[in-house]
N, C-alpha and C positions, 0 to 999 in steps of 0.2 A: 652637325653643330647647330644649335638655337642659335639664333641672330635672338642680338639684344635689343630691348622697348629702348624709344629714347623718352624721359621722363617727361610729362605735359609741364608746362609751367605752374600750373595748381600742385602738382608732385614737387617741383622744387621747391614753391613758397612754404611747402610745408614741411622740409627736412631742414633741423636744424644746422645738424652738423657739428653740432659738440658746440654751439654758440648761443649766447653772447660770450664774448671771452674777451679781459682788459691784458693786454700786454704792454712789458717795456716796447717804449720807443729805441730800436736798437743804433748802433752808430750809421747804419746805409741808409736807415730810415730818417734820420734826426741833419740829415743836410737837406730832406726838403721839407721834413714836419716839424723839427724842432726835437726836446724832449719831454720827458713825461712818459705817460701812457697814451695809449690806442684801445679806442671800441671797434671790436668788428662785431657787430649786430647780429642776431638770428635775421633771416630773410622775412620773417611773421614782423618781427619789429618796424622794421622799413615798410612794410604794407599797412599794421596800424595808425601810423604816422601819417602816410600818405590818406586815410580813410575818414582821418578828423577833419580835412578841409573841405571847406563849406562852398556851397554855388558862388561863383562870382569873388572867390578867394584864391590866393596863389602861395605856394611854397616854394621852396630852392633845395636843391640837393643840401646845400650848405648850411641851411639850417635845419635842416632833418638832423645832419652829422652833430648839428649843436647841441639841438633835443637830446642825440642818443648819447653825447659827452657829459652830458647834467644830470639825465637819468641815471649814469653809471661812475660817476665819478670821475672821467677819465679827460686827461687834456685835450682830446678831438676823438672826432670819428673818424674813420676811417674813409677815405674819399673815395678807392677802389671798392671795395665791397659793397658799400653803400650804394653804388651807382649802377651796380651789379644787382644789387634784389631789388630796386628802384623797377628794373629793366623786368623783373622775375615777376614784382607785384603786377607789371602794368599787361603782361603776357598770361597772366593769371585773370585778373579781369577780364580781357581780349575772351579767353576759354569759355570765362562763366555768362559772359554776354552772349554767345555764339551759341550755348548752350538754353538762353532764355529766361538768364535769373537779368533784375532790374537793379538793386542794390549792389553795385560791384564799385571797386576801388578809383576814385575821379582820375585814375593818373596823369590826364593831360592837364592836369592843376600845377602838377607838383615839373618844376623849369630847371636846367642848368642855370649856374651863374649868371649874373647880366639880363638876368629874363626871357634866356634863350631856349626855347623851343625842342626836345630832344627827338632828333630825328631817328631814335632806334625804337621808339615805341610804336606800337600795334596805330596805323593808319600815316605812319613816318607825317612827316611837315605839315602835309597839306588836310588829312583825317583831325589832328588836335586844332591845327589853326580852325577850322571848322565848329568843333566840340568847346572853343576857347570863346570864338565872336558868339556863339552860338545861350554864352552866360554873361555877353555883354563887353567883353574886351577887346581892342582892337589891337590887331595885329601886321606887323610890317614887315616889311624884307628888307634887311641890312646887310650883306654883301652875300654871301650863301645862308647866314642865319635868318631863321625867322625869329622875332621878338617882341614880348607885350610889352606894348606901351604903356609906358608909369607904372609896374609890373611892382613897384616899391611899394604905392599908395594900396593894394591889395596883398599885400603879403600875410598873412595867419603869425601871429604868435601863441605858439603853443609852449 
């Protein structure tokens, strides 16, 4: 029996997977999202978005999700997925820097809600708080979160 590759992150970012695709908002879904429609994004989408922000700027999961609801017509984005190729983008990156390319995706730009810090990306809390002060932000520890200060006054609108 072949044992199976498991896909590098640069493999995921780049399988779409039949996506973007707008669906109904169905009844299990619309007691925490409301109705309307859902964007669930291609994983390419989520990484272009996160690629527009600039030295010494900041994004939110939450408005990425907004960008890709305006791009596509749809009442929200999808906030699982979304956070899922966020995670895909920023592990893709991680590859290409390790690999020796300089232009790779800022991911420690782009925050959870609140300006919070996402501890599942490539250098977890303490690697981004680093890569964050490091373009001039100052960052603090709020009970287990770490979070940018005034993270609002920096935020990108795209």
């Amino acid at each position: 029996m072949v044992a199976k590759m498991k896909k590098s992150f640069k493999e995921k970012l780049q399988d779409n997977k039949d996506l973007p695709k707008v669906v109904e908002i169905n009844e299990s879904m619309s007691k925490k999202w409301g109705t309307g429609t859902v964007i669930i994004p291609a994983p390419k989408e989520v990484d272009e978005i996160m690629k527009k922000v600039p030295t010494g700027k900041l994004i939110t999961i939450n408005d990425i999700r907004d960008a890709l609801a305006r791009k596509h017509k749809a009442s929200i984005g999808c906030p699982i997925c979304t956070g899922i190729f966020a995670r895909i983008s920023a592990g893709a990156a991680e590859e290409e820097m390790i690999e020796g390319k300089k232009n790779i995706t800022p991911y420690w730009r782009t925050l959870k809600s609140g300006g919070v810090i996402n501890e599942k990306y490539p250098g977890g809390l303490e690697g981004q708080k680093k890569l964050l002060e490091k373009e001039g932000h100052k960052v603090i520890k709020k009970g287990k979160n770490y979070i940018v200060v005034d993270f609002e006054k920096y935020l990108v609108k795209l």
